[in-house]
C-alpha positions as CSV (number, residue, x, y, z in Angstrom):
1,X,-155.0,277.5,160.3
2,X,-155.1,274.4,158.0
3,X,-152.7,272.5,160.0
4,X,-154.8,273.0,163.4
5,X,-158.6,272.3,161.5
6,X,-157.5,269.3,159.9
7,X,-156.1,267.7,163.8
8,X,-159.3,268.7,165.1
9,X,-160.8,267.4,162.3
10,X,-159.9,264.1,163.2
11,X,-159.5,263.0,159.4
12,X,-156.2,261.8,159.4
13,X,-156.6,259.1,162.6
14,X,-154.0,259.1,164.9
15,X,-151.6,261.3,162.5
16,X,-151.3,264.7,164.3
17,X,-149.7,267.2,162.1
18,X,-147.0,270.0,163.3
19,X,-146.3,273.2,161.7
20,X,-141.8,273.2,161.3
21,X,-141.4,277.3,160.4
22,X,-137.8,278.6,158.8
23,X,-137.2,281.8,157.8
24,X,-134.9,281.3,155.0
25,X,-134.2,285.8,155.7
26,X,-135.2,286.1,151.6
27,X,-131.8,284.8,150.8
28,X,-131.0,282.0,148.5
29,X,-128.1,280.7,150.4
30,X,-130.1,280.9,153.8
31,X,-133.2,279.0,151.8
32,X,-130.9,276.0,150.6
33,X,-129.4,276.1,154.7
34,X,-133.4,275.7,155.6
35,X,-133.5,273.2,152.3
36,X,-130.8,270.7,153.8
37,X,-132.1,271.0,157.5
38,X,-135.6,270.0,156.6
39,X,-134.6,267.1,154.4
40,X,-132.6,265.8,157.3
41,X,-135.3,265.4,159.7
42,X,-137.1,262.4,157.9
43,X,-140.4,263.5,160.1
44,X,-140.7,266.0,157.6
45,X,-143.4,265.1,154.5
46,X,-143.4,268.2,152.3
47,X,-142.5,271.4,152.0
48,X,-145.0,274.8,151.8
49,X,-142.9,277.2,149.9
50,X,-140.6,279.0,149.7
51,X,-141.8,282.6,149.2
52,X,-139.4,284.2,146.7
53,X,-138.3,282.6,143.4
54,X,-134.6,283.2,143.9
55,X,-134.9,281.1,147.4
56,X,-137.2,278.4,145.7
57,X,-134.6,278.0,142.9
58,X,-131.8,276.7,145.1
59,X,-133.8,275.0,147.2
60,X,-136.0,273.1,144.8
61,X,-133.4,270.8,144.0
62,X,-132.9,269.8,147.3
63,X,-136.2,268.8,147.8
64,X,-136.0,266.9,144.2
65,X,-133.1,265.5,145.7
66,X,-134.3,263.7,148.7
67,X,-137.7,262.9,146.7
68,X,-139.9,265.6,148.9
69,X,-143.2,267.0,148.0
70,X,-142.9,271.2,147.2
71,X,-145.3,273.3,147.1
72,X,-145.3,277.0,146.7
73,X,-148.0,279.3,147.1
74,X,-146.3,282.1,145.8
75,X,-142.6,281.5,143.7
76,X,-144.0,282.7,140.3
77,X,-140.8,282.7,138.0
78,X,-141.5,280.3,135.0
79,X,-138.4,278.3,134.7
80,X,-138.9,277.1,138.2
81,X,-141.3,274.6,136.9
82,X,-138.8,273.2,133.9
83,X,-136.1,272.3,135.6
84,X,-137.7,268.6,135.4
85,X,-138.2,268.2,139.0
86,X,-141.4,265.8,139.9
87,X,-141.0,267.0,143.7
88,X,-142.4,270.6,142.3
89,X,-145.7,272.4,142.8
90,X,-147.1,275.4,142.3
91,X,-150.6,277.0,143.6
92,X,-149.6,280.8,142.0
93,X,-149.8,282.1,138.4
94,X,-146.1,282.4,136.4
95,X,-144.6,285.8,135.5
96,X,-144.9,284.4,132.1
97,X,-148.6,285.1,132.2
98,X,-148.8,287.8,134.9
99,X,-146.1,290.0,132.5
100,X,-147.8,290.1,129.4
101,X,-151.2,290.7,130.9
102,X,-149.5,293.8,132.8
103,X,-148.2,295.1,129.3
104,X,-151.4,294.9,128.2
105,X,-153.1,296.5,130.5
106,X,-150.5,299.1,130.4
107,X,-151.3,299.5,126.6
108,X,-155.1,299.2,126.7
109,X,-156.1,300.4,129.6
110,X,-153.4,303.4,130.6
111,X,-153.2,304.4,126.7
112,X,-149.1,304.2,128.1
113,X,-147.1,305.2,125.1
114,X,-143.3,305.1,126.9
115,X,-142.4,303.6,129.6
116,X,-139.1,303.1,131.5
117,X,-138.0,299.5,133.4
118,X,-136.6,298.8,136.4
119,X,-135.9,295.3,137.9
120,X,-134.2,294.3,141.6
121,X,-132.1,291.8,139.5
122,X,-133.4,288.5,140.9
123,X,-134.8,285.2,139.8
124,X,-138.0,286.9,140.0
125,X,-138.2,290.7,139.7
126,X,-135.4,290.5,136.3
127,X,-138.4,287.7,135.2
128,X,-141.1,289.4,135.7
129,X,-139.7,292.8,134.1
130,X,-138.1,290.5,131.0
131,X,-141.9,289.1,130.2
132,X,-143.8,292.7,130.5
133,X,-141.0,294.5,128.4
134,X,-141.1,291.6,125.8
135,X,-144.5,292.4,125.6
136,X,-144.5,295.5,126.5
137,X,-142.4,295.5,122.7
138,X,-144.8,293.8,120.7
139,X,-147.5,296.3,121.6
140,X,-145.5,298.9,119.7
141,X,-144.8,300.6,123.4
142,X,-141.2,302.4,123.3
143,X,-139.2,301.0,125.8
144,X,-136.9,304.2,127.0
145,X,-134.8,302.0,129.0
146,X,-134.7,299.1,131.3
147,X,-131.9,298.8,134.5
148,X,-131.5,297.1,137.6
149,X,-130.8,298.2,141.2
150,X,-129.5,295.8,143.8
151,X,-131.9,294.8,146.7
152,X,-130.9,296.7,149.7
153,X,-129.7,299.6,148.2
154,X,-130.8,302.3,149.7
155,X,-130.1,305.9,147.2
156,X,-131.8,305.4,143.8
157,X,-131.7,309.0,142.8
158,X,-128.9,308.1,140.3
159,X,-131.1,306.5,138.6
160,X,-134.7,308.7,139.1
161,X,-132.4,311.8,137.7
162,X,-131.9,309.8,135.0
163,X,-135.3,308.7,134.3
164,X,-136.8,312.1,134.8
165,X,-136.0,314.1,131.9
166,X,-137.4,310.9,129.4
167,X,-140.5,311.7,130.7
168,X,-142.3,308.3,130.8
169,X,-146.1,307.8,130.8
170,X,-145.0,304.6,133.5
171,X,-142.4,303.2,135.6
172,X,-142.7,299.7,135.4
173,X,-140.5,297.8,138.9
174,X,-139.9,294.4,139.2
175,X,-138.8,293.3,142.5
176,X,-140.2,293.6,145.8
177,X,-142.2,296.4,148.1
178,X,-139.1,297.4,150.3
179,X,-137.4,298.8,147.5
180,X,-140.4,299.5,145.4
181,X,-141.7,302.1,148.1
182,X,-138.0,303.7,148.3
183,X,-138.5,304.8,144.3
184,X,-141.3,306.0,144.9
185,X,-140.6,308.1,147.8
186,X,-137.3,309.2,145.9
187,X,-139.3,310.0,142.2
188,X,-141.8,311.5,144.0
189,X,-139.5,314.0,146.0
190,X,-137.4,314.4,142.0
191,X,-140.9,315.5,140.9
192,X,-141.6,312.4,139.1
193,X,-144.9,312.4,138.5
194,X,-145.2,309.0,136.1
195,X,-147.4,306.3,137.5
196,X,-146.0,302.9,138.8
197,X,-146.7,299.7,138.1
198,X,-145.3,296.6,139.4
199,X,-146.0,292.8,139.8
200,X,-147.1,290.9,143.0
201,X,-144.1,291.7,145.0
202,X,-145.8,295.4,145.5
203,X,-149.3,294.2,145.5
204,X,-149.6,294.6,149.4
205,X,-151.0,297.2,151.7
206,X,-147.1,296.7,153.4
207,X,-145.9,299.3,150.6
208,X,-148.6,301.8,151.2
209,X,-147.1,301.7,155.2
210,X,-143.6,302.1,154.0
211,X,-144.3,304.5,150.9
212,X,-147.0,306.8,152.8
213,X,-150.5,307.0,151.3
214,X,-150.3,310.2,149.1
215,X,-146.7,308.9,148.1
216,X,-148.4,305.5,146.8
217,X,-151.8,306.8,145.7
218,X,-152.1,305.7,142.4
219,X,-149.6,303.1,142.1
220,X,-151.0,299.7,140.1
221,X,-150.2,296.4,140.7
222,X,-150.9,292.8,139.0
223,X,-151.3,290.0,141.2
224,X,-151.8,286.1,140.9
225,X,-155.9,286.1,141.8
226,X,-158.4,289.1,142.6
227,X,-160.2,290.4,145.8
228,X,-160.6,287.4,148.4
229,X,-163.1,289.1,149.9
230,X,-165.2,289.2,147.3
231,X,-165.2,285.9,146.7
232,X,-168.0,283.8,148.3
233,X,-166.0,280.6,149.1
234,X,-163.1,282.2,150.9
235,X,-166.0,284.4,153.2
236,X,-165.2,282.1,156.2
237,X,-161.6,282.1,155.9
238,X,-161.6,285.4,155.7
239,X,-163.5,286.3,159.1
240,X,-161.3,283.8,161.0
241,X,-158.5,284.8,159.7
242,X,-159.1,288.4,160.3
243,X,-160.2,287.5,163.6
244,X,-156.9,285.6,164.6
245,X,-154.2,287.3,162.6
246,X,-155.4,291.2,161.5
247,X,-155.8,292.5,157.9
248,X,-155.5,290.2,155.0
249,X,-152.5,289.2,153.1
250,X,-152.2,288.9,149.7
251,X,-150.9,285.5,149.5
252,X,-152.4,284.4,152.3
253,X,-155.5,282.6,150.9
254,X,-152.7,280.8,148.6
255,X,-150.6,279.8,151.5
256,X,-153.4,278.2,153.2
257,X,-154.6,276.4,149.5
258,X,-151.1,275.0,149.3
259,X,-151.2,273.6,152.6
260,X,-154.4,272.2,152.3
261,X,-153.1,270.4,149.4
262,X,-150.3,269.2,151.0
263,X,-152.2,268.2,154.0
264,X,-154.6,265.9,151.4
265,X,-152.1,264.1,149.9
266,X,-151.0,262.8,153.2
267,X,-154.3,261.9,154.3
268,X,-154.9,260.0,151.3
269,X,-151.0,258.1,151.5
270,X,-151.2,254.9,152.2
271,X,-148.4,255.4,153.9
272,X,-147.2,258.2,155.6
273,X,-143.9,258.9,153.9
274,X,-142.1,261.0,151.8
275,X,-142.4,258.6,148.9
276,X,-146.2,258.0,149.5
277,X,-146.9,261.6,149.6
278,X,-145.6,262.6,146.8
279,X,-147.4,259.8,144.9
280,X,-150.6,260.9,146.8
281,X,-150.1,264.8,145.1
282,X,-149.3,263.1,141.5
283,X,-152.7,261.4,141.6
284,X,-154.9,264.2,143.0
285,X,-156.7,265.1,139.8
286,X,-158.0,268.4,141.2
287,X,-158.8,270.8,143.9
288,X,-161.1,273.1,144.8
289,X,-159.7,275.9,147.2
290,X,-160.8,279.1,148.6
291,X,-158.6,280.6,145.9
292,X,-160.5,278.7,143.1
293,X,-159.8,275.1,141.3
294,X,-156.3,274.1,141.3
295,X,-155.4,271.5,138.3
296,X,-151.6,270.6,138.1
297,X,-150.2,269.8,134.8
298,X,-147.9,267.6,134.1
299,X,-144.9,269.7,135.4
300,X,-146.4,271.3,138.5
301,X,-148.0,274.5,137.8
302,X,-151.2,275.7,138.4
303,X,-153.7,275.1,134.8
304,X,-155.8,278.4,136.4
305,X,-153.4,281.3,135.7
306,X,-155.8,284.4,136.9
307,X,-154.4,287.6,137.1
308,X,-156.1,290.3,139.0
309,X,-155.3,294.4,138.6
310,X,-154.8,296.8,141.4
311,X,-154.4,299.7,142.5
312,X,-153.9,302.5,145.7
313,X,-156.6,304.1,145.9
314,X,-157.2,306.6,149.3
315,X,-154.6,304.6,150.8
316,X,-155.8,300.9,150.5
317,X,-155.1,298.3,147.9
318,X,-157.8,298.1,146.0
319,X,-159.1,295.3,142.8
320,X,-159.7,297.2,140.2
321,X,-160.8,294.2,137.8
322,X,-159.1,290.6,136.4
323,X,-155.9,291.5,133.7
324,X,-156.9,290.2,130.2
């Protein structure tokens, strides 16, 4: 959508933009093949992505490599932004805010006493789980434990049968809504009756398809921003989004921020190359999208680090309120 209103926008002259889409298949080694083939094709000016941290890892220093502008509108592990690349951006909050505010809801708002941890291993979910259980600690919550599964894995009932007899107040997951909705499914049928609570990689009505509604019902969720349809800027985007594309993703009010950011550094490139681009994005000093005001810092992330709660509620993802 931001690719096809700014060419019939006109604002960019005779520049027409095209949309290049790889699916890098959520694999690292698949995102740094996608990495190399976009670098090589020197029409290409920047990058939108990539989704998951552990792809965005690899692939960031590819982009740093051949001087290309990055920006992701969803990667959230911290570290991505210290590796001292000047090619990097990001429009999302960092697990080492969303974490601790989850914690603290957790504590403040759940009254959770114990809880048990489970991470998918990655750059992301083992990040994301790390930060809530450090502060998770310092709340004076007991931690009962805290283990990984492998994504793709299939039988977590090892692990459930395991977990059930500690009798947790909450099952904290970091990691991704495939495997998020396959421990629930499996607690639920143990007679696990502990609520879960994940990051953003469950905060999507896609888990509440693959979990079933009364399996999910109840489930909590922190994610980088709060209800876009509640906000008054985003109203249009929402409609014509809707209209074109169905229900409303979580991200995708980021996805189209990112781009428009990309897309106003190469309008305001003097020249329309890599080099000029990424020049352009150093000097934009700020950015007012749908998803609020984006101000980089001096390493790439986002200064507006909102966190939103929630939760399933008859079925549908609902906002419960911003995490403090």
């Amino acid at each position: 959508m931001a690719v096809e209103e700014a060419n019939a926008s006109g604002r960019l002259g005779a520049v027409k933009l095209e949309l290049l889409k790889i699916d890098d298949q959520h694999n690292p080694a698949q995102a740094v093949n996608a990495a190399k083939k976009l670098v090589s094709d020197p029409a290409v000016l920047g990058v939108i992505g990539h989704f998951n941290s552990s792809c965005t890892q690899p692939a960031s220093a590819i982009y740093h490599a051949a001087g290309m502008t990055q920006i992701t509108a969803a990667s959230t592990n911290p570290a991505l932004s210290q590796q001292g690349f000047k090619t990097f951006f990001r429009v999302a909050a960092t697990d080492a805010v969303q974490g601790p505010k989850g914690a603290r809801f957790a504590a403040g708002q759940l009254s959770v006493k114990k809880l048990f941890i489970i991470d998918d291993k990655t750059t992301y979910g083992k990040g994301l789980a790390d930060a809530f259980e450090k502060e998770a600690r310092a709340l004076g919550i007991e931690i009962l434990g805290h283990e990984g599964i492998t994504q793709g894995d299939k039988d977590f009932n090892p692990l459930l049968t395991k977990i059930k007899p500690l009798a947790p107040d909450l099952i904290y997951f970091g990691g991704i809504y495939p495997e998020g909705a396959l421990l629930l499914r499996q607690a639920r049928a143990l007679g696990i009756t502990a609520p879960f609570m994940g990051g953003d990689g469950i905060a999507t009505h896609t888990l509440v398809e693959l979990a079933g509604a009364k399996t999910a019902e109840g489930t909590y969720a922190t994610m980088v921003g709060g209800d876009m349809k509640k906000v008054p800027a985003a109203a249009a985007f929402v409609t014509a989004y809707e209209t074109r594309f169905g229900k409303l993703g979580q991200w995708s009010a980021y996805g189209y921020d990112a781009a428009n950011i990309l897309i106003r550094a190469i309008e305001t490139s003097a020249v329309k190359d890599r080099p000029a681009v990424l020049a352009a994005m150093r000097t934009i000093p700020s950015f007012t999208g749908i998803t609020g005001e984006v101000v980089f810092d001096a390493v790439g992330d986002n200064q507006n680090q909102f966190i939103g709660i929630f939760q399933v509620k008859t079925g549908e993802l609902t906002y419960v309120g911003p995490a403090e």
